[in-house]
C-alpha distance (Angstrom), angle and dihedral (degrees) to the residues before:
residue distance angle dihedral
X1 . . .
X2 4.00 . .
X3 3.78 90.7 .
X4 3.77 91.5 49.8
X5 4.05 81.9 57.4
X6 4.12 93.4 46.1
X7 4.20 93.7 47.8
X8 4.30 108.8 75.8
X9 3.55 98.9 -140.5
X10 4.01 91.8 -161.3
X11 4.36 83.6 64.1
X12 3.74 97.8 54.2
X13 3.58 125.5 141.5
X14 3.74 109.1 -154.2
X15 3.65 97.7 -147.8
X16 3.86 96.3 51.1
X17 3.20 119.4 21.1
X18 4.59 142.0 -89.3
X19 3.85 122.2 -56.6
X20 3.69 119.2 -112.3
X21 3.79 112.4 -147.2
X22 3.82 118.3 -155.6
X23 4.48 122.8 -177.2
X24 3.15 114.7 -147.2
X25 4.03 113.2 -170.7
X26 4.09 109.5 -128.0
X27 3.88 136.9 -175.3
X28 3.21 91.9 -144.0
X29 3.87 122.6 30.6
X30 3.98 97.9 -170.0
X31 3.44 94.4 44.2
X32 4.02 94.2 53.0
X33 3.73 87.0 45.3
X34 3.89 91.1 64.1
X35 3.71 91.5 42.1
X36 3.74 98.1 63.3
X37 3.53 94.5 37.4
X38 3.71 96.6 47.6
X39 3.71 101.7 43.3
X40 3.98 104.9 21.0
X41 3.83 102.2 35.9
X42 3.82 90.3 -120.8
X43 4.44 110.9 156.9
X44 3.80 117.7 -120.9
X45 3.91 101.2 -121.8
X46 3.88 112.4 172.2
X47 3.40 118.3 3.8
X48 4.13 123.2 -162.6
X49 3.42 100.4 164.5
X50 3.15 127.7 -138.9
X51 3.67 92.5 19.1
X52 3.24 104.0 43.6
X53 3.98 159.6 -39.5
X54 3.98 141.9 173.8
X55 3.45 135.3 -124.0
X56 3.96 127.8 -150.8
X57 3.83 132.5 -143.0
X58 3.67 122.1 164.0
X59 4.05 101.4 -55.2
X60 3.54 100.2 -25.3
X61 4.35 111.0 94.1
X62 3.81 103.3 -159.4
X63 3.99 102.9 -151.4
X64 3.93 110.2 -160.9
X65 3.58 115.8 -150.0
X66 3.88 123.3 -171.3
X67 3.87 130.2 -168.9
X68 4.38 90.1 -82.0
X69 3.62 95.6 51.7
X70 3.64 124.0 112.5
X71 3.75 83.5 -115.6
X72 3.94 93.9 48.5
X73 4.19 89.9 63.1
X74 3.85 125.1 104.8
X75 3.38 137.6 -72.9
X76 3.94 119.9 -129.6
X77 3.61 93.6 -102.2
X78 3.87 88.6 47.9
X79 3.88 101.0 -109.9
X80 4.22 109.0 142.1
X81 3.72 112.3 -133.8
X82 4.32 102.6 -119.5
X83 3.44 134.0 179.0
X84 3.49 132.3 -94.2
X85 4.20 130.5 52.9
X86 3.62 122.2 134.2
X87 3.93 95.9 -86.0
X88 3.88 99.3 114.7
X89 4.03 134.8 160.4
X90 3.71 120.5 -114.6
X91 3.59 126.9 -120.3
X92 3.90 111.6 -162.6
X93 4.13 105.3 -149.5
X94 3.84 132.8 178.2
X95 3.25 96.9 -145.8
X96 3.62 113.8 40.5
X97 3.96 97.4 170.6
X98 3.51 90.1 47.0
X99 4.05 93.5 53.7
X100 3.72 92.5 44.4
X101 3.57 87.4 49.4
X102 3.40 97.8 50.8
X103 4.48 97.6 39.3
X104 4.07 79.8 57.0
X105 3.55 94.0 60.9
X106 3.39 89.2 45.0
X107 3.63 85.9 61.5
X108 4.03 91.8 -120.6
X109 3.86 114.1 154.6
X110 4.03 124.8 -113.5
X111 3.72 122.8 -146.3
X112 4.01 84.7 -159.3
X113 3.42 156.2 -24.8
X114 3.76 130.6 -65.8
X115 3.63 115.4 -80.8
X116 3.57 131.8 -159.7
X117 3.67 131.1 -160.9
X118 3.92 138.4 152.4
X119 4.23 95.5 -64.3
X120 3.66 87.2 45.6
X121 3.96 136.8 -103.8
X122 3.53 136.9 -12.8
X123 4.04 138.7 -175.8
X124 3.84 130.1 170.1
X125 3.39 123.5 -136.2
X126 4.15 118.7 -166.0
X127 4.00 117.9 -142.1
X128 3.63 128.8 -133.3
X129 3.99 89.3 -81.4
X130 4.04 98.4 35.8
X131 3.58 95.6 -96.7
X132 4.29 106.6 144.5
X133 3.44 122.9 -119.8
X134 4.10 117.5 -171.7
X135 3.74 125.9 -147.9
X136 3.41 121.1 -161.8
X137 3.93 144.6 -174.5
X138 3.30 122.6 179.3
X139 3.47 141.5 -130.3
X140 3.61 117.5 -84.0
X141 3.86 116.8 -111.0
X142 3.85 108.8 -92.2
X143 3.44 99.0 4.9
């Protein structure tokens, strides 16, 4: 039932499938913008800078939300929603040595090292604003 929740049925493309729309909370809107589109190959959709903007890749809309978005204002008790937690979207990859390799010469930061377990391999990478974003390869068939 939780992915019926996550997939907008009014942004469905018949042929493949719903969207799935995840906020992350950012310092600094432009700044996270460039970050997916640089290093993930996510597409800048709208952009209300400084505010806010989304970014698109496959079925997953990235919405960016900085400190004066509607998103960014207080709670009733006063607490300021903020980046960072270990909530995080996950990026399947077929290479994951490859990626990692590549993010680090883009100079983006790691929150660890690669881990493997029985699905298959995992490493964390942090965004501009300490949000988490997983990569993952999985475990070859049969082995």
């Amino acid at each position: 039932m939780a992915a019926e929740m996550s997939a907008d049925p009014t942004r469905q493309d018949p042929i493949s499938g719903p969207t799935v729309h995840v906020r992350y909370m950012v310092d600094d809107v432009e700044r996270a913008l460039d970050f997916y589109t640089t290093h993930f190959g996510f597409t800048a959709g709208t952009v209300a800078l400084p505010a806010f903007a989304d970014a698109v890749r496959g079925h997953l809309r990235l919405l960016l939300s900085g400190p004066r978005s509607s998103a960014g204002r207080p709670m009733p008790d006063g607490d300021l929603p903020g980046p960072g937690g270990w909530n995080r979207i996950h990026l399947v990859v077929d290479d994951l040595a490859r990626e990692v390799a590549r993010l680090r010469g883009g100079g983006v930061a790691f929150r660890n090292d690669v881990v493997t377990g029985p699905g298959g391999s995992q490493i964390l990478v942090q965004d501009p604003a300490g949000n988490l974003v997983e990569l993952f390869q999985p475990a070859a068939a049969g082995g």
